[in-house]
C-alpha positions as CSV (number, residue, x, y, z in Angstrom):
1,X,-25.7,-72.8,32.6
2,X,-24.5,-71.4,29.2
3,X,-25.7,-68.8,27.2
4,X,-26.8,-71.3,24.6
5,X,-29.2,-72.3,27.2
6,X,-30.7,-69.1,27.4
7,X,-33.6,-68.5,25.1
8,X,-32.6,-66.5,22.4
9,X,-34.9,-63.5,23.1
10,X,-32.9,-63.0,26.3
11,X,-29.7,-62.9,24.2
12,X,-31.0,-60.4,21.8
13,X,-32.1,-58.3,25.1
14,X,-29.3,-58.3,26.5
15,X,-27.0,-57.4,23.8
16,X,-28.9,-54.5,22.8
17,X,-29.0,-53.7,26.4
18,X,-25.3,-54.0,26.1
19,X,-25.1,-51.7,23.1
20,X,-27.2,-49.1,24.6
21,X,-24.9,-48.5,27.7
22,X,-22.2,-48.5,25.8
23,X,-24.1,-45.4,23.9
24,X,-25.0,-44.2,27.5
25,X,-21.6,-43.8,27.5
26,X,-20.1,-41.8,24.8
27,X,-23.3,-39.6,24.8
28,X,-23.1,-36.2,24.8
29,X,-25.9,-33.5,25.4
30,X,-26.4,-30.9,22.6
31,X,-25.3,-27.5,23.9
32,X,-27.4,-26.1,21.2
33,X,-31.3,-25.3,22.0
34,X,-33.9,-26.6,19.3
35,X,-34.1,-23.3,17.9
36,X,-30.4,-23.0,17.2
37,X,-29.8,-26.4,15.9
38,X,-33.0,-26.3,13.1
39,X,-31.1,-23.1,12.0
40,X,-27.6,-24.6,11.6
41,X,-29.4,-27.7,9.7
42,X,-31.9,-25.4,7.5
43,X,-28.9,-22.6,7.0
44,X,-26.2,-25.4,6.0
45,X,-21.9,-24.5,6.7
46,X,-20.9,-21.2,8.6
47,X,-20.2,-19.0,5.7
48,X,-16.8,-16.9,7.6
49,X,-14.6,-14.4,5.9
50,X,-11.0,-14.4,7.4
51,X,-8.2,-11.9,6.8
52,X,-6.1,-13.5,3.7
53,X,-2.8,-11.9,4.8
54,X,-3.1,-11.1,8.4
55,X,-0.4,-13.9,10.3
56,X,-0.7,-15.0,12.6
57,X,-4.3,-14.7,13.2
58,X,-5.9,-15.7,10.2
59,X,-3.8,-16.2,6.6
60,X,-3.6,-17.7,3.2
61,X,-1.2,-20.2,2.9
62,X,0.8,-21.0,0.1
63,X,-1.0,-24.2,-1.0
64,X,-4.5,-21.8,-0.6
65,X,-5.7,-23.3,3.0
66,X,-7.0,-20.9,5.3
67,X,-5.0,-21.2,8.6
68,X,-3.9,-18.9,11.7
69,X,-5.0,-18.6,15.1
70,X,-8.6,-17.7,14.2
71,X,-9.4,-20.5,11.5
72,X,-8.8,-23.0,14.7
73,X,-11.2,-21.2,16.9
74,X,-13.7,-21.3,14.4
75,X,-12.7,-25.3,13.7
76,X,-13.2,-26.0,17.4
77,X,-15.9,-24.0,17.5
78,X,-17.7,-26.2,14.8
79,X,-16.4,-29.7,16.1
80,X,-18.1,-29.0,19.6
81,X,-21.3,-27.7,18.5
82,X,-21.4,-29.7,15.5
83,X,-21.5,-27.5,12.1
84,X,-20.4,-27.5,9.2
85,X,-17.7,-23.9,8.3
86,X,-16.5,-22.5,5.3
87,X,-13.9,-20.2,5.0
88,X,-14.0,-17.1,2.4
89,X,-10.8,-14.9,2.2
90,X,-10.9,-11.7,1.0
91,X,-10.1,-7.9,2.2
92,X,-11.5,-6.6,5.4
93,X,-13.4,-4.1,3.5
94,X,-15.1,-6.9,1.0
95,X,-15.8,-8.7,4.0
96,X,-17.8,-5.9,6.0
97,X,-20.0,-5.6,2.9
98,X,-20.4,-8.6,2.4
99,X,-21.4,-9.7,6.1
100,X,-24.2,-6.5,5.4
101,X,-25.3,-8.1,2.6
102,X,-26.1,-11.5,4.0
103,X,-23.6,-13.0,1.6
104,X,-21.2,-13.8,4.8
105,X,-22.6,-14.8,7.8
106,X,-19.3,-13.7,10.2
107,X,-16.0,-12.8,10.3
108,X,-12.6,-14.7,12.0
109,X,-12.9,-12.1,14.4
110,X,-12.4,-7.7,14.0
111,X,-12.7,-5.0,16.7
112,X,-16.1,-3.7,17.5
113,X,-15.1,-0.2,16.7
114,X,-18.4,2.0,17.1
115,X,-18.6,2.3,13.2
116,X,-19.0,-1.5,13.0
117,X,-21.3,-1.8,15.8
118,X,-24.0,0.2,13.8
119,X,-24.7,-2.5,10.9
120,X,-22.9,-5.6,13.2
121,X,-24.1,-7.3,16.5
122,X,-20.9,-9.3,18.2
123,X,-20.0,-11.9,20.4
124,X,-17.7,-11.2,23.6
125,X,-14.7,-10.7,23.5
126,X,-12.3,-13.4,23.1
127,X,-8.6,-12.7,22.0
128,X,-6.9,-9.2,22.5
129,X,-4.7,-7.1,20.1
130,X,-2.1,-4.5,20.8
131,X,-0.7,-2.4,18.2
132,X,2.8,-0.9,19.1
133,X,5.6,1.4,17.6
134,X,8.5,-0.7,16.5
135,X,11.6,0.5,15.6
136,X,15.1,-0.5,13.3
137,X,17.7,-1.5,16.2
138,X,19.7,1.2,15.1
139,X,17.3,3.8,15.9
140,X,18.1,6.2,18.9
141,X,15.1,5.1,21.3
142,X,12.2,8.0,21.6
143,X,8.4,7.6,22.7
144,X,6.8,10.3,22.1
145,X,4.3,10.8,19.1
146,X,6.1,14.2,18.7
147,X,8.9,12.6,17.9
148,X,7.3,9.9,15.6
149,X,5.8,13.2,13.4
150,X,9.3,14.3,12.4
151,X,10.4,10.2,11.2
152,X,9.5,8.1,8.4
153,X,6.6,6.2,10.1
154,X,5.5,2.9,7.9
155,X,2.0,1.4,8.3
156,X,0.2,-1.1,5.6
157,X,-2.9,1.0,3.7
158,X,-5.8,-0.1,5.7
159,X,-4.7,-1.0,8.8
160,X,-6.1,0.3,11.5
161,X,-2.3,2.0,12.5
162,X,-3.6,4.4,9.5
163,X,-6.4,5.8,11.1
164,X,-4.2,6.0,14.5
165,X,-1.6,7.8,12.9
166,X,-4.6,10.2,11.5
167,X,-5.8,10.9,14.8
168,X,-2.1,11.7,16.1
169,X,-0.9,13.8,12.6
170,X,1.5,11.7,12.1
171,X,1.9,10.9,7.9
172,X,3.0,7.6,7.0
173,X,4.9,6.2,4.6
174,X,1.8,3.3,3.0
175,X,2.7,-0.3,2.3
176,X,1.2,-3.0,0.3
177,X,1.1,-5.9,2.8
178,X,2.5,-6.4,6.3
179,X,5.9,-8.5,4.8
180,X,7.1,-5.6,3.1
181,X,6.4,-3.0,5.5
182,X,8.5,-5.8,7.9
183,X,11.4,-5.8,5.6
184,X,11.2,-1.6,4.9
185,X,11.7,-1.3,8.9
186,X,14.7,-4.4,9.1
187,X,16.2,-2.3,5.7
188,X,16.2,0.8,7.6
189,X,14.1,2.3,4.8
190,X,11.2,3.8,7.1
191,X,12.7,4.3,10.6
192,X,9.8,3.2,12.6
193,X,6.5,1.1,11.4
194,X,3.2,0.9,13.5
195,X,1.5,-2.8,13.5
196,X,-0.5,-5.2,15.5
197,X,1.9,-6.9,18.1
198,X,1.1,-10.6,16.8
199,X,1.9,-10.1,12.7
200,X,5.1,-8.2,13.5
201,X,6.6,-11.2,15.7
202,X,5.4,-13.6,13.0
203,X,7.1,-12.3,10.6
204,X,9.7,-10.8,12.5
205,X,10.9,-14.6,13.5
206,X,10.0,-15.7,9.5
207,X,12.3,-13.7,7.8
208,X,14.9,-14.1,10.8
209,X,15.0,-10.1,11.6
210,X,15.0,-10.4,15.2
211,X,18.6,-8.5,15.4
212,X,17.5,-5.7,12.7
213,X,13.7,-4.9,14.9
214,X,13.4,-3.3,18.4
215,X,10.7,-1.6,20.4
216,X,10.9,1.9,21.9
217,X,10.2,2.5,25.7
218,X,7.0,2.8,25.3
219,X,5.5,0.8,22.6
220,X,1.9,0.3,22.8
221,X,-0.5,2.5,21.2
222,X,-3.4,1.2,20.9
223,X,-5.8,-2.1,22.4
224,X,-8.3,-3.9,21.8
225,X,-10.0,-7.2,21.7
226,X,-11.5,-9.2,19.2
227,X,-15.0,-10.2,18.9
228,X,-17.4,-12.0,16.0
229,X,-19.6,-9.8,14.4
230,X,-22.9,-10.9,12.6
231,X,-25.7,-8.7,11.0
232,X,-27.8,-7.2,13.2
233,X,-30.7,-8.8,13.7
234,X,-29.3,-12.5,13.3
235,X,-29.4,-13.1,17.2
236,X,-29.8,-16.7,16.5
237,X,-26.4,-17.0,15.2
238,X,-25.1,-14.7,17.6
239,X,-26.0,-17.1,20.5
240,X,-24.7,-19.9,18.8
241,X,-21.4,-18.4,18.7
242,X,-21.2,-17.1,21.8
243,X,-22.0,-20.8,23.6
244,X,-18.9,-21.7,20.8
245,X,-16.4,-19.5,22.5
246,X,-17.5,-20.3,26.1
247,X,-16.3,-24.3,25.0
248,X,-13.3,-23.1,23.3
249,X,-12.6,-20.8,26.0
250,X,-9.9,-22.0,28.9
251,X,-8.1,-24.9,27.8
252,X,-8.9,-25.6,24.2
253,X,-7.9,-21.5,23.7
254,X,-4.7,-22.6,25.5
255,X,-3.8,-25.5,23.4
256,X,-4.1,-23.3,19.8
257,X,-2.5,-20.4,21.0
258,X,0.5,-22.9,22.4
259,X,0.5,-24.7,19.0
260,X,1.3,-21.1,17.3
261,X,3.6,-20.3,19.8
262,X,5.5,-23.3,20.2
263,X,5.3,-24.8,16.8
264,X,5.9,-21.3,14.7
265,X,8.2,-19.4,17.6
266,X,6.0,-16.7,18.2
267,X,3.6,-14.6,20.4
């Protein structure tokens, strides 16, 4: 028998039938509850501040798109949950007002220091930081912040090295931006520099200063691990994000961090 002797109301049955396992399929549950998805729809795109100079975890780049590490967290958060994200870069201090102020609704990622933990809730904790001493390869090695009080220490005005180098009495030379403090250390101009691990091997490797740049014996001064604030209060979103990171997590984490560290030489 042929299909054309089948009555037509079978056909139409069983083609829908066919389109609807085929659906069956490529379904996919919502991880979101009902809660959490009415206030993505109602609340429209993720409204995120990320660091505009800060490589290579979130930057600027010269044709103005936000990219680093933290930008393709946040894009693989939104493509498995479904939202829309916007990206706003500015300074870390417009950004902590602005998240306070409901005009930002969270950050690429910061510390939960205890100061920020008094107007911020935040997700876990998701990629961790370590700020070290590096040196000019001509420098003697030493490792001792008694030593680092009697050198020209650079740190970028800001940072958190500055407060670190508060807390130990040690006065630093300030810098504008991470590049130049970079290229200040390479010159021999300061003879040490205190940064986060990640932006000094990015640019490090950029500007080819891999001879000029050492660490001491004992580098690391300081850890931590980012998280994603949001005002207090917004649990909603907080939940949201944290089932974001738990997808990302394993795996997907693996294949950004790879693409940053294969593609650009670094970490």
């Amino acid at each position: 028998m042929t299909v054309a002797a089948f009555p037509k109301r079978f056909v139409r049955g069983l083609a829908w039938g066919l389109l609807l396992a085929l659906a069956a399929c490529n379904w996919q549950p919502d991880l979101l509850g009902r809660s959490e998805r009415k206030w993505l729809e109602e609340h429209g795109p993720v409204k995120v501040g990320i660091f505009p100079d800060y490589p290579p975890y979130s930057f600027v780049g010269s044709d103005q798109v936000p990219m680093g590490i933290g930008v393709e967290i946040w894009k693989a958060m939104a493509q498995k949950l479904g939202f829309k994200v916007q990206f706003v870069p500015m300074p870390l201090e417009q950004q902590l007002r602005a998240l306070a102020q409901g005009r930002l609704d969270s950050l690429v990622g910061i510390s939960p220091d205890k100061q920020c933990q008094k107007q911020s809730s935040f997700s876990g904790p998701f990629f961790p930081i370590e700020t070290s001493v590096f040196v000019n390869a001509a420098e003697d090695d030493f490792w001792n912040w008694e030593e680092l009080r009697n050198l020209k220490v650079g740190v970028v005005q800001g940072d958190a090295a500055q407060a670190i180098c508060a807390k130990e009495q040690v006065k630093p030379v300030l810098f504008t931006n991470y590049k130049e403090a970079v290229r200040a250390l390479a010159a021999g101009r300061v003879r040490a520099v205190i940064m986060d691990e990640p932006v000094m091997l990015y640019y490090r490797e950029k500007l080819n200063l891999g001879d000029k740049i050492n660490w001491p014996r004992y580098p690391v001064v300081h850890a931590s691990d980012m998280a994603l604030p949001v005002k207090k209060g917004n649990d909603k979103l907080l939940g949201i994000l944290n089932k974001g990171l738990a997808q990302v997590s394993g795996s997907q984490m693996g294949v950004i961090l790879q693409h940053w560290r294969g593609a650009k030489g670094i970490l």
